[in-house]
RODO-2510 file (C-alpha; in nm, 4 decimals, decimal comma):
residues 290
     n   res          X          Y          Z
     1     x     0,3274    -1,3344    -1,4082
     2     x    -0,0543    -1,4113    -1,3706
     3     x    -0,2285    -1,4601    -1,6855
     4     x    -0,4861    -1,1717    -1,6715
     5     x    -0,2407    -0,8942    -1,5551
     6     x    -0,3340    -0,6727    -1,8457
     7     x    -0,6845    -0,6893    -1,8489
     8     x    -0,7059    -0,5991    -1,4915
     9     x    -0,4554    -0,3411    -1,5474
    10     x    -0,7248    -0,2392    -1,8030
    11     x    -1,0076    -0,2750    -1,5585
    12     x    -0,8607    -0,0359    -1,3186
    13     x    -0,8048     0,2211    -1,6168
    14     x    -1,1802     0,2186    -1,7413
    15     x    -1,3042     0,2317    -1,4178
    16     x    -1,1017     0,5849    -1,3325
    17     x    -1,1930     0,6953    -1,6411
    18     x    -1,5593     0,6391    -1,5780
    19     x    -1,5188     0,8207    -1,2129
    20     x    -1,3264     1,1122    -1,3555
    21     x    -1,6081     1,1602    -1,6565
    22     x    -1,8466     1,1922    -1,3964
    23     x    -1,6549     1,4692    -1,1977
    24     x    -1,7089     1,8311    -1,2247
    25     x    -1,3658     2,0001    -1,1564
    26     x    -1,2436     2,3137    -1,3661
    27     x    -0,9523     2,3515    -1,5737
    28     x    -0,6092     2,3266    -1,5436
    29     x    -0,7575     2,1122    -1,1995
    30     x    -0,8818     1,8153    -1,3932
    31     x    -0,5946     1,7952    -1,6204
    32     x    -0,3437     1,7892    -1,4231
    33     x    -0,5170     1,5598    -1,1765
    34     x    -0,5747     1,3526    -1,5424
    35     x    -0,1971     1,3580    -1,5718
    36     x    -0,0997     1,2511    -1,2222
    37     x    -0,3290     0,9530    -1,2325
    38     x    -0,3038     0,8294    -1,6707
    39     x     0,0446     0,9053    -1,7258
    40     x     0,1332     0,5121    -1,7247
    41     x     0,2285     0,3156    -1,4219
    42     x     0,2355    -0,0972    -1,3416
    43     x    -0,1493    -0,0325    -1,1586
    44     x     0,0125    -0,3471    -0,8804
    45     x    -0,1776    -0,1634    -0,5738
    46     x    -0,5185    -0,1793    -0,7151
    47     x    -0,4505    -0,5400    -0,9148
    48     x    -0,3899    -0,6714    -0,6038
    49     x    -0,6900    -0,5753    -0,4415
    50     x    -0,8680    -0,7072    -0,7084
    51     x    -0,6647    -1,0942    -0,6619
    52     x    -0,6937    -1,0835    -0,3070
    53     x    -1,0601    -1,0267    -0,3983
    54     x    -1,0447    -1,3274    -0,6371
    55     x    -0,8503    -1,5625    -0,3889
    56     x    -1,1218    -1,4985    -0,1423
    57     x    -1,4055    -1,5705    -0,4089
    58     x    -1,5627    -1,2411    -0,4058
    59     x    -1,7173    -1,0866    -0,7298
    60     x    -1,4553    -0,8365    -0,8473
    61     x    -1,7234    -0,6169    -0,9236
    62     x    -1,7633    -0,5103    -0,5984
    63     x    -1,3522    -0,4374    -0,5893
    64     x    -1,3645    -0,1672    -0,8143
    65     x    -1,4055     0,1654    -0,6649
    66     x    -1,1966     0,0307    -0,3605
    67     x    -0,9149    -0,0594    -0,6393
    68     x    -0,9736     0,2759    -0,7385
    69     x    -0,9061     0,4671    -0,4619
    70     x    -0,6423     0,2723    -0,3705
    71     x    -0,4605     0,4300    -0,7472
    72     x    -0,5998     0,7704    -0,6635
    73     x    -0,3907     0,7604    -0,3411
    74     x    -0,0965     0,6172    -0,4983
    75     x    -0,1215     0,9148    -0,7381
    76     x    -0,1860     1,1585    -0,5158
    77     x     0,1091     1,0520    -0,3321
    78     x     0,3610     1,0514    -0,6455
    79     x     0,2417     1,4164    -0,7213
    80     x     0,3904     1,5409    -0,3973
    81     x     0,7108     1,3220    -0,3471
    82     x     0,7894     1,4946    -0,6899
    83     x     0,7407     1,8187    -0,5529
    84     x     1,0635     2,0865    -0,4965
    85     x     1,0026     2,0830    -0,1728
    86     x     1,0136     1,6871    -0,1553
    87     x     1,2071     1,4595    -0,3836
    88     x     1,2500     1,7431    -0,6312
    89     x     1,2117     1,5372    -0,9346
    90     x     1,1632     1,6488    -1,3293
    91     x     1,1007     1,3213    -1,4207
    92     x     0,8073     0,9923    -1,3525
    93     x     0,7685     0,7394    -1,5633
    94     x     1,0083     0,8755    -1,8426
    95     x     0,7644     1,2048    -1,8439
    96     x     0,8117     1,5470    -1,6735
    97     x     0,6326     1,5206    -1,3573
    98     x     0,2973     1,7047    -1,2842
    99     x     0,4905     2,0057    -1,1003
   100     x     0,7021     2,0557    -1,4708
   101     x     0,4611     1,9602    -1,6464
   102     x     0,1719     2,2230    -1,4635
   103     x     0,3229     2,4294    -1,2359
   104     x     0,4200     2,3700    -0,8804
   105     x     0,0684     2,4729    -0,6827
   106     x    -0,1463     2,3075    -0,9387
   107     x     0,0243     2,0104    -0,8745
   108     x    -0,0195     2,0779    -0,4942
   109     x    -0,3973     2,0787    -0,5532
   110     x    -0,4035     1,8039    -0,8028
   111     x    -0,2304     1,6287    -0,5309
   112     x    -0,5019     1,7421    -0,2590
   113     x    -0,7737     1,6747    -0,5150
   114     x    -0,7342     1,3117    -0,5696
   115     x    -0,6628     1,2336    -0,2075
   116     x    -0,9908     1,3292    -0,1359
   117     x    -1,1267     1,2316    -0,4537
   118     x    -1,0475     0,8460    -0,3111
   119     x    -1,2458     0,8724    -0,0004
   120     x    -1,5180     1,0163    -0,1806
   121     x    -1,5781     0,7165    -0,4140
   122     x    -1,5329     0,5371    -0,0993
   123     x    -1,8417     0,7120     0,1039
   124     x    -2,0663     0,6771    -0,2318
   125     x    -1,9827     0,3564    -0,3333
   126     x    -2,3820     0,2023    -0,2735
   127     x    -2,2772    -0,1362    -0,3860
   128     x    -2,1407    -0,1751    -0,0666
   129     x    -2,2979    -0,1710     0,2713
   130     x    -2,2341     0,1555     0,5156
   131     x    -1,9799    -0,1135     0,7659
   132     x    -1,8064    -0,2016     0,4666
   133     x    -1,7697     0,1298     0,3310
   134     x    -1,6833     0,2711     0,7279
   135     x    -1,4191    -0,0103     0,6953
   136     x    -1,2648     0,0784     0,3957
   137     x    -1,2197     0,4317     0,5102
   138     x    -1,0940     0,3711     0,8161
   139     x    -0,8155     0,1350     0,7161
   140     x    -0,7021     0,3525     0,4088
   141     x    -0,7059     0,6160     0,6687
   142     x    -0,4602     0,4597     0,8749
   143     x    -0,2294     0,4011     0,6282
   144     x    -0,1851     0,7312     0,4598
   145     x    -0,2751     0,9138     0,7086
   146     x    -0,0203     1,0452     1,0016
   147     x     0,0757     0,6914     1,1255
   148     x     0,1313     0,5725     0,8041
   149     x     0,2397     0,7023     0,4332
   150     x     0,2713     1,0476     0,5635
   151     x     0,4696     0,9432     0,8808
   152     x     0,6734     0,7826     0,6414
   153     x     0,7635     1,0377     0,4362
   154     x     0,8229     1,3237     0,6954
   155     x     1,0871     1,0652     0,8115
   156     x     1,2647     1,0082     0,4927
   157     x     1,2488     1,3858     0,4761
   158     x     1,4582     1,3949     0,7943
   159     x     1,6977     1,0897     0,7394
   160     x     1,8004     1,2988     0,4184
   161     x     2,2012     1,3527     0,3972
   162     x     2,2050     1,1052     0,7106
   163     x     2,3035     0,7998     0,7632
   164     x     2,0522     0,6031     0,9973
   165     x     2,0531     0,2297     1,0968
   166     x     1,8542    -0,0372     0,9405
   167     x     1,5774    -0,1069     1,1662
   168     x     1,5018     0,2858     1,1163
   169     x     1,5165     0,2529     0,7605
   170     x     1,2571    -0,0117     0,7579
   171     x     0,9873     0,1801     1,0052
   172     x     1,0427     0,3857     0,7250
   173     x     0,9456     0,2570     0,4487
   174     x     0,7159    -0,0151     0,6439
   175     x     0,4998     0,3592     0,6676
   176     x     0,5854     0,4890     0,3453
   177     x     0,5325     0,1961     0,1194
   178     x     0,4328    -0,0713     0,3073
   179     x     0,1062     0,0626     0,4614
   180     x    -0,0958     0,1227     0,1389
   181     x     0,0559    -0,2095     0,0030
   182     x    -0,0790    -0,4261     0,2878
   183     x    -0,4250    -0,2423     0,2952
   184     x    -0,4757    -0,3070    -0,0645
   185     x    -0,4669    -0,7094     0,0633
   186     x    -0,6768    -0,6123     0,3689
   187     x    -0,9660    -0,4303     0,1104
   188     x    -0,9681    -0,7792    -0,0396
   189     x    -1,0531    -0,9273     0,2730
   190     x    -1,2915    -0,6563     0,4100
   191     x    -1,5073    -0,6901     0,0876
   192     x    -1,4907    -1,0606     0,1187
   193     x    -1,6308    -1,0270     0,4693
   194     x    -1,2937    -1,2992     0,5915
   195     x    -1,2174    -1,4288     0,9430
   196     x    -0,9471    -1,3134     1,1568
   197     x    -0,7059    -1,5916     1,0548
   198     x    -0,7019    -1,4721     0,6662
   199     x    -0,7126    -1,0590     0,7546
   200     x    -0,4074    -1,1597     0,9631
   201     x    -0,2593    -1,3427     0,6875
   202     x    -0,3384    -1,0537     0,4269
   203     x    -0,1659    -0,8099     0,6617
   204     x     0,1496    -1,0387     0,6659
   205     x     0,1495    -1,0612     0,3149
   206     x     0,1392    -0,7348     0,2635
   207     x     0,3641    -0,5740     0,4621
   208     x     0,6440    -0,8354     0,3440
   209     x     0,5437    -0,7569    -0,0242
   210     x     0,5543    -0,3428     0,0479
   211     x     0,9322    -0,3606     0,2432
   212     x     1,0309    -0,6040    -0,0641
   213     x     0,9117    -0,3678    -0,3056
   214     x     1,0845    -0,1015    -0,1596
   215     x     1,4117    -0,3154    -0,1422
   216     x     1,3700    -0,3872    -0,5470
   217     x     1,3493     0,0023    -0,6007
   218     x     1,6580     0,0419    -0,4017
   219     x     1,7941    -0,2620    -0,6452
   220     x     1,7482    -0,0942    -0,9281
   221     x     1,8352     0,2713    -0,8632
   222     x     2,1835     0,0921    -0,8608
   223     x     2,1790    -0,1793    -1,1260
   224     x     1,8479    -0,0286    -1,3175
   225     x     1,7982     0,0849    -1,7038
   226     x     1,7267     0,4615    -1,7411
   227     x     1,4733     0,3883    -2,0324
   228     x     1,3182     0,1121    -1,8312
   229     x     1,2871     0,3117    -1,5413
   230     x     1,1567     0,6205    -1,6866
   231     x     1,4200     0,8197    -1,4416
   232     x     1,8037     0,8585    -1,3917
   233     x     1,9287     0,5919    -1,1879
   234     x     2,1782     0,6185    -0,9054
   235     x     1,9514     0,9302    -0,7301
   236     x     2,0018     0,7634    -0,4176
   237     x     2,3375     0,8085    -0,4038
   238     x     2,3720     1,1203    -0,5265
   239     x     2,1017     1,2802    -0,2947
   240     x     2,3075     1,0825    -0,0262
   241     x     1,9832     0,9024     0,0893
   242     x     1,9853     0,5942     0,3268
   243     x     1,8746     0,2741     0,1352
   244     x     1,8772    -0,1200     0,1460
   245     x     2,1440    -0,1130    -0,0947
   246     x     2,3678     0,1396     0,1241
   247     x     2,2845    -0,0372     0,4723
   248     x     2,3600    -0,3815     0,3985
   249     x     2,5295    -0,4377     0,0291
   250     x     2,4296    -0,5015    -0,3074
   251     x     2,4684    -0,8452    -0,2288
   252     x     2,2763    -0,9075     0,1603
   253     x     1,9750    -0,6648    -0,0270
   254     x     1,9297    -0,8642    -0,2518
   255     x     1,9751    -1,1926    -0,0061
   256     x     1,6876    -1,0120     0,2194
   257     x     1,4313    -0,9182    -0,1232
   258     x     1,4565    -1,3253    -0,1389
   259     x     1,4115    -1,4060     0,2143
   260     x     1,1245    -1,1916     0,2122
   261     x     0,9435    -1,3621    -0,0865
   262     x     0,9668    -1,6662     0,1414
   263     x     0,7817    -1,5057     0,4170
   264     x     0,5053    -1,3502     0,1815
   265     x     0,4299    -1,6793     0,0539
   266     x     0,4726    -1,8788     0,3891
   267     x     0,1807    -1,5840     0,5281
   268     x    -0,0829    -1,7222     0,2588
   269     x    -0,0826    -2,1255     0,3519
   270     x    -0,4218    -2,0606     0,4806
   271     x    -0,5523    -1,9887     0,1809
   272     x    -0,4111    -2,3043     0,0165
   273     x    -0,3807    -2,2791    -0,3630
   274     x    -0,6179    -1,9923    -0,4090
   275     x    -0,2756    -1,7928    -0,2723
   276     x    -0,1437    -1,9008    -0,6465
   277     x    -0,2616    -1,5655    -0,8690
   278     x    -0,0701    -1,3172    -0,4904
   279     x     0,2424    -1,5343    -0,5187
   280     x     0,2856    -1,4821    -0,8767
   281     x     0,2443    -1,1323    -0,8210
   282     x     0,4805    -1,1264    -0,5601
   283     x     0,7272    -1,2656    -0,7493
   284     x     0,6473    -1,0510    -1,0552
   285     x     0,7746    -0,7753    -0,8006
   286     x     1,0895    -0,9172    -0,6993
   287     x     1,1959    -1,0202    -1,0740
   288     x     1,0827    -0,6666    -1,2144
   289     x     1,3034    -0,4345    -1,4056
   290     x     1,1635    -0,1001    -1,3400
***
């Protein structure tokens, strides 16, 4: 694993604590917005815009709102897969999720809150010029937006209690997971103001890193600790969902989360070895346990 993991985990969490000290929202708004966004998680999405940052020698500095609303997103995005009307889950992260936790249409607006929350932090951000910032919006846009995370989910809405083929299953989660992954690698190279050649190879990175970290979920819903977890494995199955694991084996999933490491790191030769700190990462994701 890289060496500073923790203390830009850490960096992440005192940054959203300074943007959320400076918000005026009422209560039970702010809390359970507060919940959906400090109740633990790894932080990968936003440490990786700060490394692709770093492997493109930009001042991390100006990565942090960016990181930021990249975690917002991500948050806002858990809140509502967790919703009865989506995933239906009690539990995130070994804690009762916002809805339980709350009530359902708090969560809703938590949900809607920090979504916008993100882009707002984006538009203020004055560190950064008004083409950056137009940038920035524009690609996290695109990938939460109706194209992307949101396309992604209304079709693994659909697919559920279906069986439907692998190339399907990957559009799916290319959209659902993939899309934030690989803009959190293209922030990096926006802020770093990079060529065409390494934006292309920050896309290709990312979007083999998101489908790989959705194939390691899939891993460990079957062969996953509970505790480690922080939710009951095996959901898959039971809510008779389409995954890597059902498509092609145990065995060829976990053949393909390899193959795709390979391909992640092969996308970042042209950044020689300041690829090193977004290869460990990678690889931190693939070996993972929850």
């Amino acid at each position: 694993m890289i060496d500073d993991f923790e203390s830009l985990r850490e960096r992440v969490i005192q940054q959203l604590e300074i943007i959320f000290n400076h918000t005026d929202v009422p209560s039970p708004l702010i809390d359970a917005m507060r919940y959906g966004v400090f109740s633990g998680g790894k932080r990968i999405r936003p440490i990786l815009v700060y490394l692709s940052c770093r492997a493109l020698g930009t001042d991390l500095a100006l990565a942090d709102k960016p990181a930021c609303a990249i975690e917002l997103i991500h948050a806002y995005s858990l809140i509502h897969d967790d919703l009865p009307a989506m995933d239906n889950d009690d539990l995130r992260r070994g804690k009762p999720t916002c809805h339980i936790k709350f009530d359902e249409a708090t969560a809703i607006l938590a949900g809607d809150a920090l979504q916008t929350l993100a882009f707002e932090i984006l538009a203020n951000d004055i560190q950064l010029t008004a083409e950056t910032r137009l940038s920035l919006i524009g690609d996290l846009a695109g990938a939460v937006g109706a194209s992307g995370m949101v396309a992604g989910q209304i079709i693994d809405l659909t697919a559920e209690n279906r069986s439907i083929d692998a190339l399907s299953l990957e559009n799916m989660h290319r959209r659902k997971t993939g899309d934030l992954i690989s803009t959190c690698l293209k922030f990096g190279a926006i802020l770093s103001a990079a060529d065409s050649e390494v934006k292309e190879a920050m896309l290709k990175f990312g979007l083999a890193l998101g489908l790989a970290f959705q194939i390691k979920d899939d891993i460990l819903d079957v062969t996953g600790d509970e505790h480690a977890i922080g939710k009951p494995v095996g959901s898959d199955v039971g809510n008779e969902k389409t995954t890597f694991v059902s498509v092609y084996g145990l065995d060829e999933a976990t053949c393909k989360l390899s193959q795709l490491l390979v391909e992640a790191t092969a996308a970042l030769e042209p950044l020689g070895s300041n690829a090193k700190p977004l290869n460990d990462i990678a690889r931190f994701i693939i070996n993972r346990n929850h």
